[in-house]
C-alpha positions in Angstrom: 84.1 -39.7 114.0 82.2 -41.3 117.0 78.5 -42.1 117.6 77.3 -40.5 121.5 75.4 -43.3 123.1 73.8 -42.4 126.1 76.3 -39.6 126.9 79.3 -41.8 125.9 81.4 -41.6 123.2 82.1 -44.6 121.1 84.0 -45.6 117.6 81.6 -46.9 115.0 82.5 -50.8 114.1 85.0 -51.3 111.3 82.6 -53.4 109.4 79.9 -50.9 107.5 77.8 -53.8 107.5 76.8 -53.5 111.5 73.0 -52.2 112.4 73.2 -50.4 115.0 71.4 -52.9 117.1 74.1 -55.1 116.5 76.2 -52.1 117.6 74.1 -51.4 120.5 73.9 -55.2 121.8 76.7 -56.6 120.5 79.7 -54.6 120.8 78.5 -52.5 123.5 76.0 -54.7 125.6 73.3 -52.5 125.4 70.9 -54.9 126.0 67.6 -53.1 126.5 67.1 -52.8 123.0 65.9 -55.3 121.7 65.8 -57.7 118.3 62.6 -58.8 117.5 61.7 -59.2 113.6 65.1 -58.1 112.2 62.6 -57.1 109.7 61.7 -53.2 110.9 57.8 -54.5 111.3 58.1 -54.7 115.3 59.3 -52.1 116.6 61.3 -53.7 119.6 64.4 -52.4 118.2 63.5 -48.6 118.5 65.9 -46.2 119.7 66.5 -42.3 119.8 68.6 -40.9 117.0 68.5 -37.1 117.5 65.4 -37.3 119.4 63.9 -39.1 116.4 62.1 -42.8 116.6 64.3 -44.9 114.3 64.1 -49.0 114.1 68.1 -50.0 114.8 68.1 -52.9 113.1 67.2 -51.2 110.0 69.7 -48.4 110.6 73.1 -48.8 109.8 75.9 -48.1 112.9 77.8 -45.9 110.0 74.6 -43.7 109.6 74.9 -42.5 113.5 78.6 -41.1 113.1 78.3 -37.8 114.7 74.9 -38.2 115.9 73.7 -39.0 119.7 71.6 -41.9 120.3 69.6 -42.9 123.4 68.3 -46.4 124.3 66.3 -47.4 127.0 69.1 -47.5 129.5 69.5 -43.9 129.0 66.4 -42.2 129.4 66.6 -43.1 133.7 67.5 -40.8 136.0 70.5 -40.5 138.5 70.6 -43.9 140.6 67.0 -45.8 140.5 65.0 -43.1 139.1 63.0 -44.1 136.5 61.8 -42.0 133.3 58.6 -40.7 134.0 57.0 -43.1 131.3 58.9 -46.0 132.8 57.3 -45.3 136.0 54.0 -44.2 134.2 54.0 -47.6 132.3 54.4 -49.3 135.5 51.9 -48.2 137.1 49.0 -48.1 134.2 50.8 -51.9 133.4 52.0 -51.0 130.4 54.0 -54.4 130.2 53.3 -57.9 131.0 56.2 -59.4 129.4 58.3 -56.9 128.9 59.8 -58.0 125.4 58.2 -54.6 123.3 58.7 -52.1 126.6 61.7 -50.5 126.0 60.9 -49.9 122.1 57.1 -48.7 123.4 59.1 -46.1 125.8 60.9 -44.8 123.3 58.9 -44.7 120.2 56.3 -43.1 122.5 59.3 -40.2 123.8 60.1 -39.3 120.4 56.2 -39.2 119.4 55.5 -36.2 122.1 58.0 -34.3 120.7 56.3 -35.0 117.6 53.3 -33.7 119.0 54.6 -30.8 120.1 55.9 -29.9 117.1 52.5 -30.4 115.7 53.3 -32.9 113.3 50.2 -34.5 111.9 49.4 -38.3 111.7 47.0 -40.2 109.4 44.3 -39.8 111.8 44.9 -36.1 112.6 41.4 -34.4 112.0 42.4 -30.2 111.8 45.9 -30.4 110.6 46.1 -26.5 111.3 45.5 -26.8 115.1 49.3 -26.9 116.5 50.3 -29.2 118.3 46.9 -31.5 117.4 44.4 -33.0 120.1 45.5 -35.9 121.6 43.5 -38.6 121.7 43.7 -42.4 122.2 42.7 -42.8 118.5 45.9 -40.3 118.0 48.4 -42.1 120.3 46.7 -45.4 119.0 48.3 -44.6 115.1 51.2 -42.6 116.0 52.4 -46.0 118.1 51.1 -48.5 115.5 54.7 -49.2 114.4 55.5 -50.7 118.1 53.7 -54.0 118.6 52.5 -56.2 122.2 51.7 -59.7 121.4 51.0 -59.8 125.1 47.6 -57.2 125.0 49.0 -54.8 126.9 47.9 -52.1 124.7 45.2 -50.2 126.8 48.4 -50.0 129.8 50.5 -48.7 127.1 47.6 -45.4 125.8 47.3 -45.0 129.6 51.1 -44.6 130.8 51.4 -42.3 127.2 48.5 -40.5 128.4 49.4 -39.7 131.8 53.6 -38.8 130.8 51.4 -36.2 128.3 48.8 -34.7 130.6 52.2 -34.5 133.6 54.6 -32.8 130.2 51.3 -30.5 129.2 51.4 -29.0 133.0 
Protein backbone atom coordinates (compact mmCIF):
# COMPACT_ATOMS: atom_id res chain seq x y z
CA UNK A 1 0.00 0.00 0.00
CA UNK A 2 1.14 3.76 -0.31
CA UNK A 3 0.01 6.92 1.35
CA UNK A 4 -0.92 10.02 -1.58
CA UNK A 5 0.86 13.08 -0.30
CA UNK A 6 -0.03 16.04 -2.11
CA UNK A 7 -0.79 14.11 -5.29
CA UNK A 8 2.31 11.81 -4.97
CA UNK A 9 2.55 8.47 -4.16
CA UNK A 10 4.79 7.32 -1.41
CA UNK A 11 5.71 3.92 0.58
CA UNK A 12 4.83 4.17 4.27
CA UNK A 13 8.30 3.84 6.55
CA UNK A 14 9.26 0.38 7.52
CA UNK A 15 9.21 1.31 11.11
CA UNK A 16 5.32 1.28 12.39
CA UNK A 17 6.61 3.49 15.01
CA UNK A 18 6.84 6.82 12.48
CA UNK A 19 4.03 9.70 13.04
CA UNK A 20 3.35 10.90 10.13
CA UNK A 21 5.00 14.20 10.97
CA UNK A 22 8.04 12.39 11.13
CA UNK A 23 6.95 10.93 7.77
CA UNK A 24 6.07 14.23 6.46
CA UNK A 25 9.42 16.11 7.61
CA UNK A 26 11.69 13.64 7.92
CA UNK A 27 11.68 11.24 5.17
CA UNK A 28 10.01 13.39 2.82
CA UNK A 29 11.01 17.02 3.68
CA UNK A 30 7.82 18.27 4.00
CA UNK A 31 8.68 20.95 6.01
CA UNK A 32 5.60 23.21 6.29
CA UNK A 33 4.18 21.10 8.79
CA UNK A 34 5.32 21.70 11.61
CA UNK A 35 6.32 20.10 15.25
CA UNK A 36 5.41 22.08 17.96
CA UNK A 37 4.18 20.15 21.34
CA UNK A 38 4.70 16.65 20.09
CA UNK A 39 1.90 16.42 22.56
CA UNK A 40 -1.36 16.95 20.10
CA UNK A 41 -2.24 20.24 22.36
CA UNK A 42 -0.91 22.76 19.55
CA UNK A 43 -2.05 22.17 16.66
CA UNK A 44 1.08 23.16 14.43
CA UNK A 45 1.26 19.71 13.25
CA UNK A 46 -2.26 19.66 11.40
CA UNK A 47 -2.67 18.13 8.20
CA UNK A 48 -5.49 16.87 5.81
CA UNK A 49 -6.29 13.25 6.02
CA UNK A 50 -9.27 12.74 3.66
CA UNK A 51 -10.18 16.22 3.93
CA UNK A 52 -10.35 15.71 7.75
CA UNK A 53 -8.14 18.01 10.41
CA UNK A 54 -5.89 15.47 12.08
CA UNK A 55 -2.76 16.43 14.43
CA UNK A 56 0.36 14.24 12.55
CA UNK A 57 2.26 13.81 15.32
CA UNK A 58 -0.37 12.03 17.00
CA UNK A 59 -1.21 9.90 13.89
CA UNK A 60 0.68 7.08 13.01
CA UNK A 61 2.40 7.05 9.15
CA UNK A 62 0.86 3.25 9.07
CA UNK A 63 -2.77 4.75 9.72
CA UNK A 64 -2.55 6.83 6.26
CA UNK A 65 -1.92 3.67 3.98
CA UNK A 66 -4.35 4.16 1.27
CA UNK A 67 -5.45 7.44 2.32
CA UNK A 68 -4.42 11.02 0.62
CA UNK A 69 -3.04 13.52 2.75
CA UNK A 70 -2.47 17.29 2.12
CA UNK A 71 -0.06 19.64 4.00
CA UNK A 72 0.47 23.07 3.53
CA UNK A 73 2.60 22.87 0.50
CA UNK A 74 -0.25 21.34 -1.29
CA UNK A 75 -3.17 23.39 -0.92
CA UNK A 76 -1.28 26.34 -3.54
CA UNK A 77 -2.09 26.67 -6.82
CA UNK A 78 -0.06 26.21 -10.13
CA UNK A 79 3.30 28.26 -9.88
CA UNK A 80 2.95 31.19 -7.08
CA UNK A 81 -0.69 31.01 -6.52
CA UNK A 82 -1.54 30.95 -3.30
CA UNK A 83 -4.71 29.17 -1.56
CA UNK A 84 -7.26 31.58 -1.11
CA UNK A 85 -6.81 31.44 2.76
CA UNK A 86 -3.06 31.80 2.32
CA UNK A 87 -3.65 34.94 0.49
CA UNK A 88 -6.73 35.84 2.78
CA UNK A 89 -4.42 35.32 5.88
CA UNK A 90 -2.04 37.62 4.40
CA UNK A 91 -3.85 40.13 3.86
CA UNK A 92 -6.13 40.23 7.29
CA UNK A 93 -2.34 39.39 8.96
CA UNK A 94 -3.20 36.32 10.04
CA UNK A 95 0.52 35.55 10.93
CA UNK A 96 3.23 37.41 12.51
CA UNK A 97 5.57 34.67 13.06
CA UNK A 98 4.45 32.26 11.13
CA UNK A 99 5.30 29.08 13.43
CA UNK A 100 1.10 28.04 13.87
CA UNK A 101 0.15 29.29 10.01
CA UNK A 102 0.25 26.41 8.13
CA UNK A 103 -1.58 24.19 10.88
CA UNK A 104 -4.21 27.49 11.25
CA UNK A 105 -4.63 27.06 7.16
CA UNK A 106 -5.49 23.77 7.34
CA UNK A 107 -7.36 23.11 10.44
CA UNK A 108 -9.43 26.10 9.20
CA UNK A 109 -9.85 24.17 5.34
CA UNK A 110 -11.12 21.13 6.92
CA UNK A 111 -13.46 23.19 9.41
CA UNK A 112 -15.60 24.72 6.32
CA UNK A 113 -16.17 21.61 5.03
CA UNK A 114 -17.28 20.88 8.43
CA UNK A 115 -19.61 23.59 8.20
CA UNK A 116 -20.97 22.77 5.27
CA UNK A 117 -21.83 19.58 6.24
CA UNK A 118 -23.49 21.25 9.16
CA UNK A 119 -21.62 19.64 11.73
CA UNK A 120 -22.37 21.28 15.03
CA UNK A 121 -19.70 22.56 17.60
CA UNK A 122 -20.00 23.22 21.32
CA UNK A 123 -21.11 26.56 20.80
CA UNK A 124 -23.65 25.84 17.96
CA UNK A 125 -27.00 27.48 19.18
CA UNK A 126 -29.92 25.66 16.61
CA UNK A 127 -28.24 22.45 15.96
CA UNK A 128 -31.17 21.78 13.23
CA UNK A 129 -30.28 24.87 11.05
CA UNK A 130 -27.82 23.18 8.31
CA UNK A 131 -25.01 24.17 7.79
CA UNK A 132 -25.06 26.60 11.24
CA UNK A 133 -24.41 30.45 11.33
CA UNK A 134 -21.17 31.40 11.34
CA UNK A 135 -20.01 33.50 13.63
CA UNK A 136 -16.65 34.56 15.18
CA UNK A 137 -17.77 32.89 18.46
CA UNK A 138 -18.27 29.71 15.97
CA UNK A 139 -14.90 29.99 14.09
CA UNK A 140 -13.42 31.04 17.57
CA UNK A 141 -14.28 27.12 19.12
CA UNK A 142 -14.15 25.26 15.98
CA UNK A 143 -10.25 26.64 15.73
CA UNK A 144 -9.57 26.37 19.51
CA UNK A 145 -7.35 23.23 18.89
CA UNK A 146 -4.78 25.57 16.74
CA UNK A 147 -2.88 27.94 19.03
CA UNK A 148 -0.86 31.71 18.20
CA UNK A 149 1.39 32.55 20.96
CA UNK A 150 2.11 35.54 18.77
CA UNK A 151 -1.79 37.24 19.18
CA UNK A 152 -2.62 37.00 15.87
CA UNK A 153 -5.87 35.66 16.53
CA UNK A 154 -8.33 38.44 15.37
CA UNK A 155 -6.08 38.21 11.59
CA UNK A 156 -6.73 34.60 11.74
CA UNK A 157 -11.22 34.97 12.39
CA UNK A 158 -10.77 37.65 9.64
CA UNK A 159 -8.81 35.62 6.78
CA UNK A 160 -11.45 32.50 7.89
CA UNK A 161 -14.09 34.87 7.54
CA UNK A 162 -13.42 36.42 4.30
CA UNK A 163 -12.24 32.53 2.48
CA UNK A 164 -16.10 31.76 3.97
CA UNK A 165 -18.06 34.77 2.76
CA UNK A 166 -15.69 34.29 -1.03
CA UNK A 167 -16.76 29.95 -0.79
CA UNK A 168 -20.61 31.05 0.31
CA UNK A 169 -20.83 33.19 -3.17
Amino acid sequence: MTIRVNGTEVSPPDDARVSLLDLLREHLHLTGTKKGCDQGACGACTVLLDGNRVLSCLTLAAQAEGSDVRTIEGLAGEGDDLHMLQQAFVEYDGLQCGYCTPGQICSAIAMADELRRGDPSYVTRDIAASPPPVTRAEIRERMSGNLCRCGAHNGIVEAIEHMLRETAA
